[in-house]
N, C-alpha and C positions, 0 to 999 in steps of 0.2 A: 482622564475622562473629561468630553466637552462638560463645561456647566450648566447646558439647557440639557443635554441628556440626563445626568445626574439626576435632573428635577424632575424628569420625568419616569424615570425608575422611582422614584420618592414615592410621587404621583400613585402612578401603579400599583404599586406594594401597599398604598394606603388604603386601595380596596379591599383589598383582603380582610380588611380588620370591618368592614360595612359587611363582606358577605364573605365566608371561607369558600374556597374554590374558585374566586372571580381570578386570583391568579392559578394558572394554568401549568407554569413552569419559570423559575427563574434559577438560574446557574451562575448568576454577579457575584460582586462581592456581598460574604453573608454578612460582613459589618452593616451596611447598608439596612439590607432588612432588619436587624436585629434593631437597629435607629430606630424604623419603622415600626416597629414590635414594640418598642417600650416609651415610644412615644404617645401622647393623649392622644384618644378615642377622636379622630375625625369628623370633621362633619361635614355630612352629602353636601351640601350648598357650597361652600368653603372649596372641596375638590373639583368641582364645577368651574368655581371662578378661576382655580388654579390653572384649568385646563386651557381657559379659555385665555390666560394671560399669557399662558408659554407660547400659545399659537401665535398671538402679535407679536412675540420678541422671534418667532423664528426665520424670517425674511432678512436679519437682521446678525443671524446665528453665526453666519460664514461657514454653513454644514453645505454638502456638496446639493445640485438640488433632489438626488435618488433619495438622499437620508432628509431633506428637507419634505420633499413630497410624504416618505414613509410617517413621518412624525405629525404634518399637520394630519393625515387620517385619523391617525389613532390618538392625539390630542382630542377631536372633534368626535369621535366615539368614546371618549371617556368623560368630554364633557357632559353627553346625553348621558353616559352612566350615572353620573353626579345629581341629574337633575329628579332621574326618576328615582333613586334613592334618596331625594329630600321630600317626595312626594307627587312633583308635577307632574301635569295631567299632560301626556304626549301621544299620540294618534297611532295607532301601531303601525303604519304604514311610514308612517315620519321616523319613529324608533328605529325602524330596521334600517331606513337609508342613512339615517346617521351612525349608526354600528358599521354597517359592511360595505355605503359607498353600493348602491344600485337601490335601483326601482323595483319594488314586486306588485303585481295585477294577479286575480284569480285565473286561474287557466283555461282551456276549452273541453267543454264534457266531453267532445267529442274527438279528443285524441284519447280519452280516459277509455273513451267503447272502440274504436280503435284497436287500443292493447286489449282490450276483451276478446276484441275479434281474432285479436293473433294466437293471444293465448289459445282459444278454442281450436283453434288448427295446430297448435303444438301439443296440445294435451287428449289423445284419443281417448274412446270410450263416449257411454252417451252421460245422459246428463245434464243437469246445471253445472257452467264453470265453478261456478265455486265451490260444488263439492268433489266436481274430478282437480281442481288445485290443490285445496283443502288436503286429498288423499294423497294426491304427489306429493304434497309438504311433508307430509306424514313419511311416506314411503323414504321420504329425504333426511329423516333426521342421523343425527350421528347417536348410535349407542353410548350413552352418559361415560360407560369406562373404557371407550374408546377416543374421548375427548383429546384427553392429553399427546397419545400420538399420532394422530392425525394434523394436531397444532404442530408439532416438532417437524412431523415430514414434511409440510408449508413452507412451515418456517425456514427451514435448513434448504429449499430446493427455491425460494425464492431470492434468500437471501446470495446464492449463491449467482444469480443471475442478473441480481443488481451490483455485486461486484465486480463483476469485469465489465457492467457499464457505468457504472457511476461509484467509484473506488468508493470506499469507505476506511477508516482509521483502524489497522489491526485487531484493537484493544476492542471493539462497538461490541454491544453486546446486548440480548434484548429476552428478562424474564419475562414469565407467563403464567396469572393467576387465573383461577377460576373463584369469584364472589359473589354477591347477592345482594336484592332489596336495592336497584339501580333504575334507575330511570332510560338508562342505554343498554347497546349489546355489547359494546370494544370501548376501551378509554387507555389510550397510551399516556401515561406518568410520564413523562422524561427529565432523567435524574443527572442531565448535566456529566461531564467527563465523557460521552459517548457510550454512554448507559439508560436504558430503558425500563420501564416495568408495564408490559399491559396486563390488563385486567380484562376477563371475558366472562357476561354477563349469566348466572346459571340458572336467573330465572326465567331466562326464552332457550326455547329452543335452539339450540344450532345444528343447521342443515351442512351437508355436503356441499352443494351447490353455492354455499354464499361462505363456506369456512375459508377457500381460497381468498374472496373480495376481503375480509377481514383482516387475515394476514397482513395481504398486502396494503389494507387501508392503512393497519396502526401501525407495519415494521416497515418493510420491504414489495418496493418503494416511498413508502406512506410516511407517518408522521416521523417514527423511530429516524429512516433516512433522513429528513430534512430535515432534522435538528441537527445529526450529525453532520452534516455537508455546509450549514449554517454556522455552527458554532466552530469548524475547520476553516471555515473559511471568512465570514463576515464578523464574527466576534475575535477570532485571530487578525483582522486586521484593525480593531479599532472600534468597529458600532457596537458599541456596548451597549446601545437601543434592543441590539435581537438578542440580549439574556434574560430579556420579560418576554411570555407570552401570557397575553389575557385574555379571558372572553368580552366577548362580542365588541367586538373590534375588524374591521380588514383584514386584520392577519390569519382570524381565525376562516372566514370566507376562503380564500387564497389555502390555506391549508386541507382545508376538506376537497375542497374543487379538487386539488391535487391527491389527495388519497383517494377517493373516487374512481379518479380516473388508473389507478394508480396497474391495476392487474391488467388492464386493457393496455396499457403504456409499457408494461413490462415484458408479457406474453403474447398479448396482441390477438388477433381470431384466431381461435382454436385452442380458447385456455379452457375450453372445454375438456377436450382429447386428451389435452395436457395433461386436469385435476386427475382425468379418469386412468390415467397411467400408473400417477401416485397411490391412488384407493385402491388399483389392483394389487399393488405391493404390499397394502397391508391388507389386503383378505377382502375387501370394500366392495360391492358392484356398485356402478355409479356410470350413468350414459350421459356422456358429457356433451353429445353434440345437444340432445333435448332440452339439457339442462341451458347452453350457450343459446337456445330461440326461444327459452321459458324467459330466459335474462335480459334480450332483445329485446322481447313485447314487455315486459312489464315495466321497462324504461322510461313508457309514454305518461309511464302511473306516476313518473316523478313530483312531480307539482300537487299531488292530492292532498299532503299532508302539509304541506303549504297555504293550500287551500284550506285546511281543514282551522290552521291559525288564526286565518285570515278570518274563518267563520267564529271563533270564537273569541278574540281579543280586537276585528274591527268591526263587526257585525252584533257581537256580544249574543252571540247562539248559545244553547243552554249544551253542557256536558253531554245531554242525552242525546240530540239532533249531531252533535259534532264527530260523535260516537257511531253512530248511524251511516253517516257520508263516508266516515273511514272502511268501516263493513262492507258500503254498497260499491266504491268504486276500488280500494283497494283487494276486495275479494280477501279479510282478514277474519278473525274469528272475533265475537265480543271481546275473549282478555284480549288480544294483540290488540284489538282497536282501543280497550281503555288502558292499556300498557303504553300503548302511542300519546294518547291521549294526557298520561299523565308527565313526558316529558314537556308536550305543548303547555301544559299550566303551569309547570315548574316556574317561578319567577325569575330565576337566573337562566335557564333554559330557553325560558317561551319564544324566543325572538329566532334563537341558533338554528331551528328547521330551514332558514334563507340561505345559509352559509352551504347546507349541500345543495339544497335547487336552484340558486344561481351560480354559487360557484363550479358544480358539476357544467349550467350552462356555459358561462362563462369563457370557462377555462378549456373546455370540451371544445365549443365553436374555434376557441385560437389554434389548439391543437390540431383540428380535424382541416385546419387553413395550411398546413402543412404542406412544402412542394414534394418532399417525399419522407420515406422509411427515417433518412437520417438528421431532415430538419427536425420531425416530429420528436424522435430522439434528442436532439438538441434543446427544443423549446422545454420538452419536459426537464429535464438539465438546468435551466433558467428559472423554472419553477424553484425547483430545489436549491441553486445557488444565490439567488438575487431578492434583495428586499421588494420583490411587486406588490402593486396594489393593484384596485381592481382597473382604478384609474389609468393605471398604466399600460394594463392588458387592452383597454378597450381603445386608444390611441395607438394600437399595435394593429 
């Protein structure tokens, strides 16, 4: 293993021990972390200057410049990890661009009434939108002990269609919990050897309509895939860089972009028709074209809860006003909105709502640059095989 990488797996894994869950996933050698483990307690300041020392030796690394560009990002998002866990006062607009490598601005109301306006054309009956959505949502949930197969027929009909496009290793394999008292609704574990565990949130709701996106965000295509496709192929040849993944870093930006996008990249228009083939198979009614122009318009609502961030860690709005704006423009119910709400305040959280609103942008605009069916194909491929940052995307 190079010597600046080593130190920066060090690096990495000595978050862990500031905050549990800053790492994400790592599959290296467990000597390593175990170092790390029985090593003195760290200190924020200390990891900081570490970050910011390996970045001046890396010009210097003789690392190719793909693994040199990947490394100073996520050095330069670890050194802002460092600084806000010693205390320092950082501006949450400056935080995010040092994590993820882009710019965020509040949004325009008026794409938010826009997706109102679509919605109201998708959703008949009279009414206020929000409570003919409200009852669709309703109308949409999945009965609690039908959870588990309806996860299985997803799973198994997606996973089957990411294989004959994007191979996977025999052996991949991807469990499936249902847990509680979460701040999220999915969270893919990945346990390294091309083994997965996700986890599916049982204090919200899950609908029909968004059980498909889920899928495919943590397994197939999603996270589950590109670790396998990562660790087959960019850890089998040598960056032992991509056997850490941590939060709020590049990496984690670039990975949501890519789950995101991941059922629309897989299935393409018409995974409406599609889900609703699957629900008839197991007893299900489910109108998938309504559901595919419910999905459409409410696309526009991306950036709300972005915005909602932005109102409460750069604006410093009170919980209750923050809570309010989520209600009026995402058309949510109080808990969904203080449910939302509580992953924004999470302090190892608060920042990661950027990771899907820009990286959905992001990653969405390169793809959507596409000269056809099978570049688009292919870019998504790149996503899944190659160390990118965002940097790299946006030079493209």
């Amino acid at each position: 293993m190079h010597p600046l990488v080593t130190e920066y797996l060090r690096l990495g894994l000595a978050f862990d021990r500031l905050e549990e869950g800053f790492v994400d996933a790592y599959t290296g050698d467990p000597a390593l972390r175990r170092e790390v483990e029985n090593a003195p307690a760290p200190e924020p300041r200390d990891l900081a200057h570490k970050a910011a020392a390996l970045r001046k030796e890396l010009p210097e690394a003789g690392l190719s410049s793909e693994r040199t560009e990947f490394l100073d990002a996520h050095l330069q998002a670890l050194e802002c990890s460092g600084r806000k866990f010693a205390g320092e006062d950082i501006g949450f607009v400056d935080e995010v661009r040092a994590y993820f490598d882009v710019d965020i601005a509040p949004g325009d109301e008026e794409d938010y009434r826009e997706a109102h306006r679509q919605l109201d054309e998708a959703l008949p009956g009279d009414g206020p939108i929000f409570d003919r959505i409200t009852a669709h949502r309703r109308a949409d949930e999945i009965p609690p002990e039908r959870l588990q197969e309806c996860v299985a027929a997803f799973s198994g009909a997606l996973r089957e269609l990411v294989r004959e496009r994007y191979p996977l290793p025999d052996h991949e394999f991807v469990e499936y919990e249902v847990v509680g008292d979460k701040p999220w609704s999915g969270f893919n574990y990945y346990l390294g050897n091309f083994k997965s565990k996700v986890a599916i949130n049982s204090d919200l709701k899950q609908h029909m309509s968004q059980l498909p996106h889920l899928i495919a965000h943590e397994s197939y295509p999603g996270h589950h895939t590109e670790h396998c496709r990562k660790e087959a192929g960019l850890v089998a040849a040598g960056q032992d860089e991509q056997t850490l993944f941590v939060v709020n870093t590049p990496q984690c930006l670039m990975a949501e972009g890519l789950a995101d996008l991941a059922l629309k990249s897989i299935v393409g228009p018409g995974w409406g028709v599609w889900a609703q083939e699957i629900y008839a198979d197991l007893g299900l009614r489910f109108d998938g074209e309504r559901a595919e122009r419910v999905s459409k318009a409410s696309a526009n609502l991306l950036g709300v809860r972005q915005d909602a961030a932005l109102l409460l860690h750069d604006r410093h709005r009170s919980h209750d006003e923050v809570a309010e704006f989520l209600q009026r423009w995402s058309l949510v119910t109080p808990e969904r909105a203080r449910q939302s709400l509580r992953f924004l305040s999470s302090p190892l959280w608060r920042a990661y709502i950027s990771t899907y609103v820009e990286g959905y942008r992001l990653l969405g605009g390169w793809l959507d640059e596409a000269a056809d069916a099978d570049d688009r194909a292919e870019r998504f491929r790149r996503l899944l095989d190659e160390p990118l940052t965002p940097g790299a995307i946006r030079r493209r």
